[in-house]
C-alpha positions as CSV (number, residue, x, y, z in Angstrom):
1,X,0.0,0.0,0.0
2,X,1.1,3.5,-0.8
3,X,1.0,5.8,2.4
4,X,-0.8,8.9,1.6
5,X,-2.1,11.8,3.6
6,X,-5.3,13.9,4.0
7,X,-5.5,17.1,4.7
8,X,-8.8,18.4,6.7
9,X,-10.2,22.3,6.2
10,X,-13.6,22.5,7.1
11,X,-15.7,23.8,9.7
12,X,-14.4,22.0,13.0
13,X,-10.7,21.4,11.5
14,X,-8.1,24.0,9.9
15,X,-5.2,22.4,8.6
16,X,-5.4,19.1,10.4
17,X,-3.3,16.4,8.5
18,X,-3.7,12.3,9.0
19,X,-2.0,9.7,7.5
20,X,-3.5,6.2,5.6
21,X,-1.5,3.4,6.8
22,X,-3.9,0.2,6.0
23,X,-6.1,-0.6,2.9
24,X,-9.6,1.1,3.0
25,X,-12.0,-1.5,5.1
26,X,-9.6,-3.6,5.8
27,X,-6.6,-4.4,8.5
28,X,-9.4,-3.7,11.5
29,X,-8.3,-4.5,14.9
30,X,-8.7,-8.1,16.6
31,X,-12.3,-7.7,18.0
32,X,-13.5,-5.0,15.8
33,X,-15.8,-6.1,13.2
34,X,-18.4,-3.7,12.4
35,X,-21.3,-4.8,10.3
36,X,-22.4,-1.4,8.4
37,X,-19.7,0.3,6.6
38,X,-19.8,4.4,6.6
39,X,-21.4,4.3,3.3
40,X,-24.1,1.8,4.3
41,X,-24.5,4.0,8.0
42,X,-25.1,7.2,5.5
43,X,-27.3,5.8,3.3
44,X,-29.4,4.1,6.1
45,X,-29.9,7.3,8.2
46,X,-28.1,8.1,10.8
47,X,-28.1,11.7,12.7
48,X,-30.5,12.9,11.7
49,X,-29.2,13.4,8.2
50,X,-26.8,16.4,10.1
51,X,-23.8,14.4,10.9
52,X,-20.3,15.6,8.7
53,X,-22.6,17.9,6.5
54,X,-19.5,20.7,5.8
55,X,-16.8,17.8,5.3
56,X,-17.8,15.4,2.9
57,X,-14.8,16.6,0.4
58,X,-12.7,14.4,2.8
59,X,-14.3,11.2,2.1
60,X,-15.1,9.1,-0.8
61,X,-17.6,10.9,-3.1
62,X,-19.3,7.6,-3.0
63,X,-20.0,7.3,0.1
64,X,-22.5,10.3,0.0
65,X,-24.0,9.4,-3.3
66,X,-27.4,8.0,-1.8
67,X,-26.4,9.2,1.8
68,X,-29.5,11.0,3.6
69,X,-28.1,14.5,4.7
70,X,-29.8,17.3,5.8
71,X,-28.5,21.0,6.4
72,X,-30.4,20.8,9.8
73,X,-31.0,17.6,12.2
74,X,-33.8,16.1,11.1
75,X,-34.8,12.5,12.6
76,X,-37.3,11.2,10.0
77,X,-34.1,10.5,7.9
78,X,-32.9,8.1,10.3
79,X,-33.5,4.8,9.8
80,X,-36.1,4.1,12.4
81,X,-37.1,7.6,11.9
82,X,-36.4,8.6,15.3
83,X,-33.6,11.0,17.2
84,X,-31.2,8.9,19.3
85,X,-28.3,11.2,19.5
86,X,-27.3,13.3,22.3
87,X,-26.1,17.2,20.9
88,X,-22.6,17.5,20.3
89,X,-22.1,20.1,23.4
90,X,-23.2,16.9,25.8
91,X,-20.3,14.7,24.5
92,X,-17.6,17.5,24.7
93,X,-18.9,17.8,28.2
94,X,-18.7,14.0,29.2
95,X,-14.8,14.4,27.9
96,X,-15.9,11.5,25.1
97,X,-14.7,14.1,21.7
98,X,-10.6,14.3,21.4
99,X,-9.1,16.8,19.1
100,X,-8.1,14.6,16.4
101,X,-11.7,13.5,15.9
102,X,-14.0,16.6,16.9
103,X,-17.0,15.0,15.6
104,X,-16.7,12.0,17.6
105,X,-17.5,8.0,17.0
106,X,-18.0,8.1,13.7
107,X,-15.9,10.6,12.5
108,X,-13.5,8.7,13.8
109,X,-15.1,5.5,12.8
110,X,-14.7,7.0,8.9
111,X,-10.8,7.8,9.2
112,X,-10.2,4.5,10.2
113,X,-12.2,2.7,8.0
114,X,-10.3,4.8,5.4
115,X,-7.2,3.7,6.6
116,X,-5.9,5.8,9.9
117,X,-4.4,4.4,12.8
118,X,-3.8,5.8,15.8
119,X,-2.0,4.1,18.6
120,X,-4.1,4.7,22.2
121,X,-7.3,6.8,20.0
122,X,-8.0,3.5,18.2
123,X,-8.2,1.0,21.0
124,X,-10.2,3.8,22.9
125,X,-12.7,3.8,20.5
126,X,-13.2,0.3,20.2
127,X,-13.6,0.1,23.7
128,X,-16.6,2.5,23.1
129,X,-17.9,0.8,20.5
130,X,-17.7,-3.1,22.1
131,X,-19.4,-1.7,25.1
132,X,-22.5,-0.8,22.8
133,X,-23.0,-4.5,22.4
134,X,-25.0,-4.8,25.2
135,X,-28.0,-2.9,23.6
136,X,-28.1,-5.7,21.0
137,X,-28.5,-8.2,23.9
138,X,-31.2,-6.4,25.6
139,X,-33.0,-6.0,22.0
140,X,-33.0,-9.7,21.9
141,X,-34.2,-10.4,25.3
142,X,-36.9,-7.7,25.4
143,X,-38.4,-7.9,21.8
144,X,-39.3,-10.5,19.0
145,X,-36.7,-10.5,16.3
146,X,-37.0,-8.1,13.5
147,X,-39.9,-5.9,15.5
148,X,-38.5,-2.7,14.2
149,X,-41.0,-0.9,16.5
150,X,-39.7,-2.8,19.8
151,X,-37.0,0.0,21.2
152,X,-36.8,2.2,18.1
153,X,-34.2,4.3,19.7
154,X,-31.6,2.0,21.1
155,X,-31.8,0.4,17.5
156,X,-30.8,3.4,16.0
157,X,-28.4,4.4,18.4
158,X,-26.9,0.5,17.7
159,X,-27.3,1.2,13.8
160,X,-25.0,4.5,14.8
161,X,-22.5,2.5,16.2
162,X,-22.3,0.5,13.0
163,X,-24.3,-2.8,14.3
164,X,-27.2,-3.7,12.1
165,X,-30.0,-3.6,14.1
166,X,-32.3,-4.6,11.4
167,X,-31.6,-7.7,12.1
168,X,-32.1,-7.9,15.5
């Protein structure tokens, strides 16, 4: 693989530069197997449609080609068509957004499906993202497979994390 770089100007990042070191969607950590790709999470609806609307040049045009983006947070364009996201302001305060990833989860989640690593940033956010597992356990204990109605919100907050809830 040829190691190239990305440089980020947008509205939460001037000048902020990252390196690919692994092949796009592949090379994950041991552990981490997510089951939507950042494409597939666009395209299903996730954020309300508001999520990375001022940075797509950084990204794959494709991955926005049948995305569902809004220029306001609008939940209808989720998936399960409700809100299941906290505002940005409640993550900065819980200490959960670093500086290399302003965004959060998925922003990083994108970059390193692109190929960025980052020693100590990745395994953090893994951590994040096994511990979501447990919401797919309580969907199968508390509601009959494939009830898309049953817990509409922790599904999209799973689908958010990159776990298919749809087939839950």
């Amino acid at each position: 693989m040829v190691v190239s770089w990305i440089e980020v100007n947008d509205r939460m990042q001037q000048g902020y530069r990252y390196q690919l070191t692994a092949p796009t969607g592949q090379d994950f950590h041991q552990g981490f197997a997510p089951e939507l790709t950042p494409a597939e999470m666009l395209r299903l609806g996730v954020f309300g449609g508001k999520y990375m609307t001022d940075c797509t040049d950084e990204f794959p045009k494709e991955w926005f080609a049948a995305a569902k983006i809004s220029s306001w947070c609008d939940p209808s364009l989720n998936f399960f068509g409700v809100g299941a996201s906290q505002p940005l302001s409640v993550w900065r305060a819980k200490g959960w957004i670093y500086s290399d990833d302003p965004r959060g989860w998925f922003q990083w989640y994108c970059r390193y499906f692109l190929g960025r690593r980052l020693s100590g940033e990745d395994e953090r956010q893994i951590g994040r993202w096994k511990s979501m597992k447990r919401h797919a356990s309580q969907l199968r204990r508390h509601c009959e497979p494939h009830d898309w109605f049953c817990r509409p919100r922790q599904r999209q907050a799973l689908l958010q994390w990159a776990y298919d809830s749809r087939a839950l």
